[in-house]
Backbone as CSV, one residue per row, in Angstrom:
resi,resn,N_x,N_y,N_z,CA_x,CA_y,CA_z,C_x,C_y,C_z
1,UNK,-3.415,11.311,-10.437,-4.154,10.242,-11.063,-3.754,8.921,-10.398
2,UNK,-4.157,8.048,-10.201,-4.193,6.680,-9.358,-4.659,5.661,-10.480
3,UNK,-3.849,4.814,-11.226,-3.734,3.542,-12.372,-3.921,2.621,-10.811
4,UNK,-4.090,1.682,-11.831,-4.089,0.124,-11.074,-3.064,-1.383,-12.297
5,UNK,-2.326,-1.581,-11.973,-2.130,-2.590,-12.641,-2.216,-4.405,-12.184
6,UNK,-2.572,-4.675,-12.867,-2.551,-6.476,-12.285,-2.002,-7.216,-13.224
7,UNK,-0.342,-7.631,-12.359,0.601,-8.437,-13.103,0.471,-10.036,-12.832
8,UNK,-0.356,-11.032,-13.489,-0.583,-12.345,-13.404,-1.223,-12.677,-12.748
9,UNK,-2.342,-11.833,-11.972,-2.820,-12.043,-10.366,-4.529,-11.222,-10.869
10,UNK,-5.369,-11.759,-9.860,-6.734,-11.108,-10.163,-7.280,-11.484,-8.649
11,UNK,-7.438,-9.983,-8.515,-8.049,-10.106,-7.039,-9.925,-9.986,-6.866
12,UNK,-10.417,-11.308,-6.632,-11.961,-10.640,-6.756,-12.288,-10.113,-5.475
13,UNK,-13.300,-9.658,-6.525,-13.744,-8.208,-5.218,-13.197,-6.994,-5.229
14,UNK,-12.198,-6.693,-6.038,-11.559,-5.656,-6.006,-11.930,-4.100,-6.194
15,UNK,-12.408,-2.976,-5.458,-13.298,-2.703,-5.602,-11.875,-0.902,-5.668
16,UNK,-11.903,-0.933,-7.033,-11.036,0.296,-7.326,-11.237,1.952,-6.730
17,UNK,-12.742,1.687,-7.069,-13.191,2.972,-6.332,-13.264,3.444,-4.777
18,UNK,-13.128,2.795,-4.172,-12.671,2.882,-2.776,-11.537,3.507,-2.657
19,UNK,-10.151,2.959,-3.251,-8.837,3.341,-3.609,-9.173,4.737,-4.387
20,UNK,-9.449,4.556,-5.346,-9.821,6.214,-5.808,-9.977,7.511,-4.999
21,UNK,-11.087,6.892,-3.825,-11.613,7.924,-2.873,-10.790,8.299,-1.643
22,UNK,-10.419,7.178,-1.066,-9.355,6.980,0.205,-8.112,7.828,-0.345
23,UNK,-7.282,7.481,-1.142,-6.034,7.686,-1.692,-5.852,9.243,-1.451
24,UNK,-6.733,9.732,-2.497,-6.470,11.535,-2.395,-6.463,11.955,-1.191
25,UNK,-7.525,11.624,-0.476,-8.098,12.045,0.810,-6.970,12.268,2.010
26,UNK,-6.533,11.074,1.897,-5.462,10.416,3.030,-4.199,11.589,2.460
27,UNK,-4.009,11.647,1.243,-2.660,12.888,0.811,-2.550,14.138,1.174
28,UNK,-4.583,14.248,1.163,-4.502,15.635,1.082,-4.678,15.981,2.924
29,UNK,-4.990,15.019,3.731,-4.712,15.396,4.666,-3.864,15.000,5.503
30,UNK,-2.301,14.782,4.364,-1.687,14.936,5.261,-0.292,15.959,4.790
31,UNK,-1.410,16.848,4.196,-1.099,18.737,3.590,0.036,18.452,2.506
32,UNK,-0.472,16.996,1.410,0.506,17.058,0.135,-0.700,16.831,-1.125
33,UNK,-0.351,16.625,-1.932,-0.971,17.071,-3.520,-1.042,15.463,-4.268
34,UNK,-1.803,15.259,-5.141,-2.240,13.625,-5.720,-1.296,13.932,-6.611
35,UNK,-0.182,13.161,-7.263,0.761,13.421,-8.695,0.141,12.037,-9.188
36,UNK,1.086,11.591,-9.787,0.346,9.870,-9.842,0.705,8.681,-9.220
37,UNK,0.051,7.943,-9.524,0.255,6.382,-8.174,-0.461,5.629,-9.166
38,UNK,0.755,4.247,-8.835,0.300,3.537,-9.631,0.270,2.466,-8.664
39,UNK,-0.981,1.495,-8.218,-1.028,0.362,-7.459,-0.352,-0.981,-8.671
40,UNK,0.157,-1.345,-8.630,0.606,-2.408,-9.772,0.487,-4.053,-8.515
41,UNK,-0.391,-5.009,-8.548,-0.876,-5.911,-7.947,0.149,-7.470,-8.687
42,UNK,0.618,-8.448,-7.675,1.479,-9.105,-8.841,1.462,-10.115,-7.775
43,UNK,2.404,-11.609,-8.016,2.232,-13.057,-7.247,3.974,-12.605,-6.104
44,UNK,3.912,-13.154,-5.596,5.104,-13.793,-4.626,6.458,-13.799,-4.837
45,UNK,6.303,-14.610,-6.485,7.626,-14.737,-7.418,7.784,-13.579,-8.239
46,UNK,6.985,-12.628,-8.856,7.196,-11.238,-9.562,8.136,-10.540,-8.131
47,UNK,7.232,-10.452,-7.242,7.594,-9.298,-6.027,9.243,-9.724,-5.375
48,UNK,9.466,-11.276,-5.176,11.042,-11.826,-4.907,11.974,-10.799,-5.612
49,UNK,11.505,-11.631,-7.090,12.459,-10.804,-8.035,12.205,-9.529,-8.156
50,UNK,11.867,-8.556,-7.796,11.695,-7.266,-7.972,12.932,-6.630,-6.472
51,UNK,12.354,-7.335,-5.125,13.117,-7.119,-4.027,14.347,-7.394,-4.075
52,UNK,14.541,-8.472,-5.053,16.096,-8.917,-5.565,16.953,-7.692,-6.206
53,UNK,15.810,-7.712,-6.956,16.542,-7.157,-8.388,17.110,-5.366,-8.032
54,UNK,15.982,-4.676,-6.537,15.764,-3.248,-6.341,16.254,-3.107,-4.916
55,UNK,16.449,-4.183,-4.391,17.048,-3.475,-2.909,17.987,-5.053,-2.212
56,UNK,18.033,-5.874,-2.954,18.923,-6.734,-2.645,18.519,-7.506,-1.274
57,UNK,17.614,-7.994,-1.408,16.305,-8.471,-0.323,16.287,-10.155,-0.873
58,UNK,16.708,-11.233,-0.438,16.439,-12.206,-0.933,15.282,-12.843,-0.053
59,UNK,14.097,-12.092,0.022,12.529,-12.944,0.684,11.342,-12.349,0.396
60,UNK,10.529,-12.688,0.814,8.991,-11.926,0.317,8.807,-10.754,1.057
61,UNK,7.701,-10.181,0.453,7.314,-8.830,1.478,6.154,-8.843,0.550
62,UNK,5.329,-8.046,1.342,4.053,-7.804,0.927,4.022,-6.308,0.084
63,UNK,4.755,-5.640,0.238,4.685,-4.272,-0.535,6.063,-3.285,-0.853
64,UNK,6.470,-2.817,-1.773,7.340,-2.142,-2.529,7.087,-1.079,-2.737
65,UNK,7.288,-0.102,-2.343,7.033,1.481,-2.331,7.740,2.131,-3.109
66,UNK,7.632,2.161,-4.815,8.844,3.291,-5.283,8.339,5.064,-5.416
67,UNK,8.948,5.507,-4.601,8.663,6.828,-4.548,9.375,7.775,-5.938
68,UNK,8.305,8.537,-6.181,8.909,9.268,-7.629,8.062,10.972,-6.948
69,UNK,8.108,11.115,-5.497,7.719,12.373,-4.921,8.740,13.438,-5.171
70,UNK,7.808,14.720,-5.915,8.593,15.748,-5.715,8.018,16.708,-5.285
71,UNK,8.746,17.344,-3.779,7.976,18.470,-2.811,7.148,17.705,-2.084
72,UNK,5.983,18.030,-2.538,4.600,18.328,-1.837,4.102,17.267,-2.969
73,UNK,4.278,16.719,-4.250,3.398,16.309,-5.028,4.157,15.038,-4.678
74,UNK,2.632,13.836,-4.137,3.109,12.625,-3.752,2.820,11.907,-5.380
75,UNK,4.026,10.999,-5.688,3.853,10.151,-7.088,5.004,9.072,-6.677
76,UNK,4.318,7.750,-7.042,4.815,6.557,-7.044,4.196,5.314,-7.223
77,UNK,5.184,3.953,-7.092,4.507,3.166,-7.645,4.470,2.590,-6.564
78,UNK,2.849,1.941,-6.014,3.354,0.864,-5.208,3.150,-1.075,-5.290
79,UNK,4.170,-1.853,-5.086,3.934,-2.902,-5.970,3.926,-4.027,-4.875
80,UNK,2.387,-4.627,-4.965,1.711,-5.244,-3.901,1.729,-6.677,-4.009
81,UNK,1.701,-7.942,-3.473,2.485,-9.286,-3.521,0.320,-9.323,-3.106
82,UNK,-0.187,-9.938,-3.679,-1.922,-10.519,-3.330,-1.653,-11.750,-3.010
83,UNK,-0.489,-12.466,-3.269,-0.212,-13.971,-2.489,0.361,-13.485,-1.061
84,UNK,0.639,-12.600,-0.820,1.309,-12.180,0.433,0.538,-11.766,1.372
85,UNK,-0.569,-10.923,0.486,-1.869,-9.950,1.708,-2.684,-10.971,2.142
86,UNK,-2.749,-12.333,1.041,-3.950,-13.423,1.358,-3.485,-14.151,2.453
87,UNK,-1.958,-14.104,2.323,-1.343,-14.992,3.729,-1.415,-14.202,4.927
88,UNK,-0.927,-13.155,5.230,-0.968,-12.349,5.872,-2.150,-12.358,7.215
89,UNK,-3.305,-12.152,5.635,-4.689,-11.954,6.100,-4.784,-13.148,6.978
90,UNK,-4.686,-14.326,6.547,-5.327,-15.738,7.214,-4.473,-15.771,8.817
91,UNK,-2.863,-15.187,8.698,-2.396,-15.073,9.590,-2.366,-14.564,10.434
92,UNK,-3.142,-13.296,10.198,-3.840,-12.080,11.424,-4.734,-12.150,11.606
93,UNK,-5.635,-13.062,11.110,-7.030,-13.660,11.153,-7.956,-12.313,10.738
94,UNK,-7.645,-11.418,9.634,-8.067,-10.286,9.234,-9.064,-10.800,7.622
95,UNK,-9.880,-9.896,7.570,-10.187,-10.115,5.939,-9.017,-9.464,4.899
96,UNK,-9.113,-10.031,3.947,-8.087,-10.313,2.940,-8.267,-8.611,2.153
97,UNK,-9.593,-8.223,2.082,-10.093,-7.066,1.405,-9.058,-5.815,2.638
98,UNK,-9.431,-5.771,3.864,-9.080,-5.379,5.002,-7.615,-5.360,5.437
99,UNK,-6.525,-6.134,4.667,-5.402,-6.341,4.438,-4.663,-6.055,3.827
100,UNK,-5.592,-5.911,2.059,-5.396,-5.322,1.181,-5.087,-3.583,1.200
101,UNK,-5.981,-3.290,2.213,-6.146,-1.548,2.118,-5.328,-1.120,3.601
102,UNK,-4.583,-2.083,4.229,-3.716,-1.507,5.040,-2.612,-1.557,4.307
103,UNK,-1.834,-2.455,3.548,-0.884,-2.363,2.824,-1.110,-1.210,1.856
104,UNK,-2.083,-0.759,0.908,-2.088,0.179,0.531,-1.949,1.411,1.587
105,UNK,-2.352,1.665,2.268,-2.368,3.106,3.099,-0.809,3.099,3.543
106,UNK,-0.074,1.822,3.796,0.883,1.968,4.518,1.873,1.904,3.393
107,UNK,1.906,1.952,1.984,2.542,2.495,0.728,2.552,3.715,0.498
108,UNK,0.946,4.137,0.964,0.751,5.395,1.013,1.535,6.413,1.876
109,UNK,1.407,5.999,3.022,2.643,6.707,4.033,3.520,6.730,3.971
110,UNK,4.348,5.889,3.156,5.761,6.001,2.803,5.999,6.760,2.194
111,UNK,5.141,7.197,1.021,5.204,8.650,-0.289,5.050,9.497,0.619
112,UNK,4.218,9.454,1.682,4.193,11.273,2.903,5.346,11.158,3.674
113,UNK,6.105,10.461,3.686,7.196,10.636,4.073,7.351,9.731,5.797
114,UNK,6.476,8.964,5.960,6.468,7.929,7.194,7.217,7.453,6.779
115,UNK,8.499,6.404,7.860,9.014,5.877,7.589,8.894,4.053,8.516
116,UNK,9.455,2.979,8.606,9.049,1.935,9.605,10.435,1.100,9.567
117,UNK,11.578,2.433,10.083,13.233,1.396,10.133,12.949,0.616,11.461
118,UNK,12.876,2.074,12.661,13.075,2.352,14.026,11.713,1.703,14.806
119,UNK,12.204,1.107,16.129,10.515,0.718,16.334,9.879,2.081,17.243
120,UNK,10.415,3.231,16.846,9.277,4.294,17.276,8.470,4.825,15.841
121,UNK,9.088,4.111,14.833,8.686,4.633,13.483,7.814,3.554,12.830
122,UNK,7.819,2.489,13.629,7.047,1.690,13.115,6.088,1.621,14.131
123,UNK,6.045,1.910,14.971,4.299,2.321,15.889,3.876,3.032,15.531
124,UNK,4.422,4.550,15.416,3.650,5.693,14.177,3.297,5.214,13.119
125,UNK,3.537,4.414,12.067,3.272,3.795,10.784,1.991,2.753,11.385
126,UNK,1.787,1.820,12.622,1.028,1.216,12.543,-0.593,2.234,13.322
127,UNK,-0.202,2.890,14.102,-1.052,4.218,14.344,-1.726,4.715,13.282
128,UNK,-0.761,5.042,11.861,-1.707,5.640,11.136,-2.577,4.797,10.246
129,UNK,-1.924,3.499,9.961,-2.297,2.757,9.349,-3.868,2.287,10.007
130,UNK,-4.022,2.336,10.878,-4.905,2.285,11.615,-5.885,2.818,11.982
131,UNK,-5.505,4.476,11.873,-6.280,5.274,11.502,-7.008,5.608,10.592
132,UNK,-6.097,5.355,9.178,-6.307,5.311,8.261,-8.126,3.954,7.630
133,UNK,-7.465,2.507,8.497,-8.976,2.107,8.397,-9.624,2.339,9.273
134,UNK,-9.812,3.028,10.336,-10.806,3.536,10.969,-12.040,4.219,10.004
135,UNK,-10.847,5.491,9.470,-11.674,6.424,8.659,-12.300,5.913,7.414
136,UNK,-11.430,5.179,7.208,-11.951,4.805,5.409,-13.143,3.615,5.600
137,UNK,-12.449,2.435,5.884,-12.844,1.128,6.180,-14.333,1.824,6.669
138,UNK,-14.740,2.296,7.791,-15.590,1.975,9.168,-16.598,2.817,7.881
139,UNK,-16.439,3.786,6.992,-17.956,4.811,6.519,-17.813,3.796,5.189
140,UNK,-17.468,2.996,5.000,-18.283,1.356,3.879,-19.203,0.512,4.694
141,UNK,-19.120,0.579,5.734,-19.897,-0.583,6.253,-21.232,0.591,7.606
């Protein structure tokens, strides 16, 4: 099952069902099972204190991956900074919607077990991420 939460933050345009469709898809091919996922959406200052409070990170980041995977069944939360994807976006000169759903996919890969310490692990992570809007992104438009 795939929740959505929005902590102080409202993203327009937000178009859930996309996430609905992409999400499973992307799990199931990459030969694991939907458990639950929760997108939880929040400001700059929620996400600080969360990085503070969960991995001892004193700066921003755009996304928080808590994994609650067991086996094969991907479940977790992932907790997304929308003041972060909007900066991001303007800074990669990307759309903000388009920014939004790489940070998701690349939450997503972290529950399949991608990782982005090493920079051979973070070219694979941006590979799939990439792939990932190829496939999804490119059959909306």
């Amino acid at each position: 099952m795939i929740e959505f939460e929005f902590l102080e933050c409202e993203i327009p345009g937000f178009d859930s069902e996309f996430f609905v469709s992409a999400i499973p898809d992307l799990i199931h091919s990459e030969n694991k099972e939907l458990g639950d996922v929760t997108l939880l959406f929040c400001t700059d200052e929620h996400m600080l204190k969360m990085n503070k409070e969960h991995l001892n990170h004193d700066y921003y980041t755009d996304i928080l991956t808590f994994d609650y995977c067991i086996d094969k069944i991907i479940s977790g939360e992932l907790l997304i900074s929308w003041d972060t994807v909007q900066s991001n976006a303007v800074k990669y000169n990307v759309d903000k919607q388009i920014e939004l759903k790489r940070v998701v996919f690349h939450g997503i890969l972290h529950l399949c077990g991608y990782n982005d310490k090493t920079k051979e692990e973070i070219q694979l992570m941006r590979s799939k991420e990439n792939e990932c809007l190829e496939k999804y992104v490119s059959r909306e438009t």
